[in-house]
C-alpha positions as CSV (number, residue, x, y, z in Angstrom):
1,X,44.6,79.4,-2.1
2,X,43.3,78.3,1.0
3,X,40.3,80.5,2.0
4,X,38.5,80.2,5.0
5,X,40.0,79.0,8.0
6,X,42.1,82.6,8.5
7,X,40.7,85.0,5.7
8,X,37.4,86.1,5.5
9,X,35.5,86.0,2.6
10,X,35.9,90.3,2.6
11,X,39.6,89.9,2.4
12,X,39.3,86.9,0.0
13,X,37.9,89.2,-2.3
14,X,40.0,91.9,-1.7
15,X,43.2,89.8,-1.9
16,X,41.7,88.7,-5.3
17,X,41.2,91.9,-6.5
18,X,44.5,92.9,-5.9
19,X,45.8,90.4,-7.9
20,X,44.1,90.6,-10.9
21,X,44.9,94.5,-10.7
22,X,49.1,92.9,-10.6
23,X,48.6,90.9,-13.2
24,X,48.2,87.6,-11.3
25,X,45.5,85.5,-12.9
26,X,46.1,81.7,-12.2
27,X,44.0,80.8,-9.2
28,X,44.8,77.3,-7.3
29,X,43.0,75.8,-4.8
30,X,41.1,72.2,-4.0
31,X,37.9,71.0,-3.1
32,X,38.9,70.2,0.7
33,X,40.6,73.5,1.2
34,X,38.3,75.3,4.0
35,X,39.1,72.1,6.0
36,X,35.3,71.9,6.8
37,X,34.4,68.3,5.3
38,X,32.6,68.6,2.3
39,X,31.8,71.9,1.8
40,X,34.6,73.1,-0.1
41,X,34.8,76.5,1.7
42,X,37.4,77.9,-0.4
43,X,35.7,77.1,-3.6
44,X,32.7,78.5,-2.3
45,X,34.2,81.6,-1.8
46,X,35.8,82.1,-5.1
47,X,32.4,80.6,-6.5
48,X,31.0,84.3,-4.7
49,X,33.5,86.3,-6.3
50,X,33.4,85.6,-10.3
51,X,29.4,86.3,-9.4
52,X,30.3,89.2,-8.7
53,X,30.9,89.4,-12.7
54,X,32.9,92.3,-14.7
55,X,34.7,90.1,-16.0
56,X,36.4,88.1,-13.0
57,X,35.8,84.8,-14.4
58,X,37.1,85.2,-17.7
59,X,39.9,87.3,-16.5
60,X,41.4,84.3,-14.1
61,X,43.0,80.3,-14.7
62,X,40.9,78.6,-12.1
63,X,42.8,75.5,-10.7
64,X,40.9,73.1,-8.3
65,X,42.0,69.2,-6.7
66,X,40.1,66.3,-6.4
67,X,41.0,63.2,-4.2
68,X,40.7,63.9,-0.8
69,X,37.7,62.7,1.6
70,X,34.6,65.1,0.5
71,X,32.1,62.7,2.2
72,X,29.0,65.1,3.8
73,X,27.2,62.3,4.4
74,X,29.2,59.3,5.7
75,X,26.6,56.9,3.6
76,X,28.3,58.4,0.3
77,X,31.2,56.0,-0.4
78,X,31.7,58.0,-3.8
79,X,33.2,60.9,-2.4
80,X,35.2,59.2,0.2
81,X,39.3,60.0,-0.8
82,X,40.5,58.2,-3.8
83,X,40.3,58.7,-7.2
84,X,37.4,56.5,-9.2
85,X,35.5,56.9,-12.1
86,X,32.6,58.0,-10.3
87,X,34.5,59.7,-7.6
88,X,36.6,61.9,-10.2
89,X,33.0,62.7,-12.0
90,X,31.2,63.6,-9.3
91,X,33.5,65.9,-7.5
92,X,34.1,67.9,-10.8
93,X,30.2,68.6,-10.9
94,X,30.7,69.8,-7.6
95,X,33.4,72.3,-7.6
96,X,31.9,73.7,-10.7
97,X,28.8,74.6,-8.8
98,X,30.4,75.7,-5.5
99,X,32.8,78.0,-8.1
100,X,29.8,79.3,-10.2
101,X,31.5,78.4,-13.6
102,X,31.3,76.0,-16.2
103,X,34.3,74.9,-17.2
104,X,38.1,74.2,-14.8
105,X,41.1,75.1,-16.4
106,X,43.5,72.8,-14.5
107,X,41.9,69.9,-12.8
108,X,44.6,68.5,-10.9
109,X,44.9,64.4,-9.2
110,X,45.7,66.1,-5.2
111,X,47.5,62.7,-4.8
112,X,48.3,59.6,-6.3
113,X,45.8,57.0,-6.0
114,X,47.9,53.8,-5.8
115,X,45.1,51.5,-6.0
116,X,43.3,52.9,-9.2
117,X,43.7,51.3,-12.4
118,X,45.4,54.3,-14.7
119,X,42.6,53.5,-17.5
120,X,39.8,53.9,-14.8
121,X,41.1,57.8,-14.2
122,X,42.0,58.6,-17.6
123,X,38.4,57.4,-18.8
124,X,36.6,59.9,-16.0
125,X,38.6,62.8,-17.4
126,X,38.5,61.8,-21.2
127,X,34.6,62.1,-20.7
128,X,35.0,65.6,-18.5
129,X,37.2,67.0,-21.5
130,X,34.6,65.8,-24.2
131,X,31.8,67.4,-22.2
132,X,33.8,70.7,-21.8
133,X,33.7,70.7,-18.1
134,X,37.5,70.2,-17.8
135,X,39.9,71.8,-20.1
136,X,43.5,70.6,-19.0
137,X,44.2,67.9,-16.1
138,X,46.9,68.1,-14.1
139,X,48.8,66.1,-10.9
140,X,50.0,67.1,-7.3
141,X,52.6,65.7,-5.1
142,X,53.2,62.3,-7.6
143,X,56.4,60.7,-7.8
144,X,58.9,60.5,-11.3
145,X,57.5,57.1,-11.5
146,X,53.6,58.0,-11.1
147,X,54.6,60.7,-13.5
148,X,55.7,58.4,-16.4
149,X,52.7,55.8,-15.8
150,X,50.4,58.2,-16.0
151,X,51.2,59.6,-19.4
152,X,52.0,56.4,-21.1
153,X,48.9,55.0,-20.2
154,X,47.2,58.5,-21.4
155,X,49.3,58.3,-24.4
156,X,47.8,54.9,-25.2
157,X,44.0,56.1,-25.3
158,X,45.4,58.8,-27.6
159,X,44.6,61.8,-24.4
160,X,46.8,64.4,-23.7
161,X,47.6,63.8,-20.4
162,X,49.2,65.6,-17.2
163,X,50.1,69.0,-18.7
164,X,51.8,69.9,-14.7
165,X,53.2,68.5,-11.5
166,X,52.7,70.6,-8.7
167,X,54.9,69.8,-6.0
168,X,57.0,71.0,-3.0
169,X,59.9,72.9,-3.8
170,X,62.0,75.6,-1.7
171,X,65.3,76.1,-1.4
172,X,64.8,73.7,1.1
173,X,62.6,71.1,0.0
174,X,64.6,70.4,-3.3
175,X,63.7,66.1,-3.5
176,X,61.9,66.7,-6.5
177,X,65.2,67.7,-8.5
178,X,66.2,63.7,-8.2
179,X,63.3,62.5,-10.4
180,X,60.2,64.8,-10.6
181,X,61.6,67.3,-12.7
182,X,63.5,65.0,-15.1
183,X,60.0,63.2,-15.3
184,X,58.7,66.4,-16.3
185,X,61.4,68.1,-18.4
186,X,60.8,64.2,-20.1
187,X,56.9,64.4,-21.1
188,X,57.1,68.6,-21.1
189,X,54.8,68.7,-18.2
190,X,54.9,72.4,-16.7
191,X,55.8,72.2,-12.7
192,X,53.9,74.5,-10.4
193,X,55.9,74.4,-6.8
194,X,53.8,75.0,-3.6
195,X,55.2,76.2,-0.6
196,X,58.4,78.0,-2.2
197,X,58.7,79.8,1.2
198,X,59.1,77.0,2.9
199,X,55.7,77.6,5.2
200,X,57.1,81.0,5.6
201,X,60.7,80.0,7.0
202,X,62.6,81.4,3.8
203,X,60.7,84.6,4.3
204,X,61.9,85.5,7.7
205,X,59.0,83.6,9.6
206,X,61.3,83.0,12.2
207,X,62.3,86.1,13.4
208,X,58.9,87.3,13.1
209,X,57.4,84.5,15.3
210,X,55.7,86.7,17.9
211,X,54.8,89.6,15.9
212,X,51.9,89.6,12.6
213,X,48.4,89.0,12.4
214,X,48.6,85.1,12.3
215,X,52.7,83.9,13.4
216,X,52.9,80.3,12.4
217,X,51.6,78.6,15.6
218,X,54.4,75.4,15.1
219,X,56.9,78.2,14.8
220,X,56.2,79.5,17.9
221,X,56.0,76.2,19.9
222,X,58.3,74.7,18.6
223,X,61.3,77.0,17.6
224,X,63.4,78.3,19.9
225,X,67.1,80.4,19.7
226,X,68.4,77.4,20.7
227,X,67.1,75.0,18.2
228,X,69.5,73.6,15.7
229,X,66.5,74.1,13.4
230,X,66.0,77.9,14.5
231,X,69.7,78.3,13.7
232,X,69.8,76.9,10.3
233,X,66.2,78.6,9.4
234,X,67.8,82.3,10.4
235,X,71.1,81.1,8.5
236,X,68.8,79.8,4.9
237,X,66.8,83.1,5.6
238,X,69.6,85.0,5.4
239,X,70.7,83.9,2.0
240,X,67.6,83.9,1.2
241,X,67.3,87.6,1.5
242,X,70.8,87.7,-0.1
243,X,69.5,85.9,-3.4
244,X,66.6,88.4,-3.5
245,X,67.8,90.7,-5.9
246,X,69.0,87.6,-8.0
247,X,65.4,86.0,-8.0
248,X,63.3,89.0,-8.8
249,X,65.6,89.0,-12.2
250,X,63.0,87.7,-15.1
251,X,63.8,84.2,-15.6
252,X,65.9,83.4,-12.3
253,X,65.3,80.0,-11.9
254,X,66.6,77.8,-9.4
255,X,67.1,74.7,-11.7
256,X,67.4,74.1,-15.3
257,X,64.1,75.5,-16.7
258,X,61.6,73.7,-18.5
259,X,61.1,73.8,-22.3
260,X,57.2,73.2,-23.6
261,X,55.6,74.8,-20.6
262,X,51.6,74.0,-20.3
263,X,50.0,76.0,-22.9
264,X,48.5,78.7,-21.6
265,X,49.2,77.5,-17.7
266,X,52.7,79.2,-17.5
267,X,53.6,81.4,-15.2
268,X,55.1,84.2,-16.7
269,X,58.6,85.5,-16.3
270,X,57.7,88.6,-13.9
């Protein structure tokens, strides 16, 4: 969920609502979603809506990020992007008070951090777990390879590890078929895809370019009828609709399905 920049905080609450109402209860966002730097607009905004109580909170699987630049003050060098000790530490504290709750369900690495020592990471979320502030950790956008480090060097200090992946994934954005999800099917790791849409271009986007409340601006500059891109959007949105009955079928998966999902992070199959 990215909260701010487009929806208010009355429709954040009502979109929310609505969901818990369907049944949807796992909640994903990060710590620079809001785009304003450092003040974790988004999380803010949820933050306002479990205090709002009856039961919102316990009723929801919170997921938040950490690695991106979260820097207020430019004199902070700990919350610049990356993934230390410190920084890892010190950005949990924060989300949990801009989110009004004590504990994250899924605290998920936003990006690999190619320069941090594995142990150095595993040892800020060993002592996050212990302290009960983090219950489950969990990656985004890593490669196979990032994948298998990662656990192995978990596996070494005796921690449990990534317990999911999330990554791109569409109908067009299918790369992580190659080595991502054999990674995961590997070490049981639950994937959670973002942007299955396709930024809206498997849900028709296209055609509705100049019409809706907020069009995809980079649609509308830069498609046009004429566009080999435009043509091959209209042609995957049309078997996209055609494959709708097929994917609202419980279990419809696109690839092989994973055994061992996350316990209690799966989504479930309505």
């Amino acid at each position: 969920m990215n909260f701010g920049p487009q929806t208010t905080e009355d429709d954040s609450f009502a979109i929310m609502d609505k969901a818990i109402d369907l049944g949807i209860n796992f909640f994903d966002t990060a710590d620079v979603y809001g785009w304003k730097k450092g003040e974790g607009v988004t999380e803010q905004i949820i933050g306002k809506w479990f205090a709002q109580g009856s039961g919102r909170r316990e009723q929801t699987i919170v997921a938040t990020k950490v690695f991106g630049d979260m820097d207020f003050d430019p004199k902070d060098v700990s919350l610049r992007r990356g993934l230390s000790a410190v920084k890892i530490r010190r950005a949990c504290e924060n989300s949990l008070l801009r989110m009004k709750t004590d504990y994250i369900d899924l605290y998920q690495m936003h990006h690999v951090a190619r320069e941090m020592p594995w142990e150095e990471c595993w040892q800020a979320f060993d002592v996050l777990v212990k302290q009960g502030k983090v219950i489950y950790v969990g990656s985004s956008n890593f490669a196979g390879w990032h994948i298998a480090a990662a656990n192995e060097s978990a596996k070494s200090r005796h921690f449990l590890g990534l317990v999911s992946e999330q990554s791109k994934y569409s109908l067009f954005s299918r790369a992580i078929e190659l080595e991502v999800l054999p990674a995961c099917l590997h070490y049981g790791i639950g994937v959670i895809p973002w942007s299955p849409l396709e930024s809206g271009l498997l849900g028709g986007a296209l055609e509705k370019a100049t019409a809706g409340r907020r069009p995809p601006s980079r649609f509308k500059s830069e498609s046009k009828p004429s566009d080999p891109g435009w043509k091959r959007g209209k042609a995957s949105a049309k078997r996209s609709a055609r494959s709708r009955p097929m994917s609202h079928s419980p279990g419809c998966c696109i690839t092989r399905p994973l055994p061992r999902p996350s316990s209690g992070l799966a989504p479930s199959n309505n």
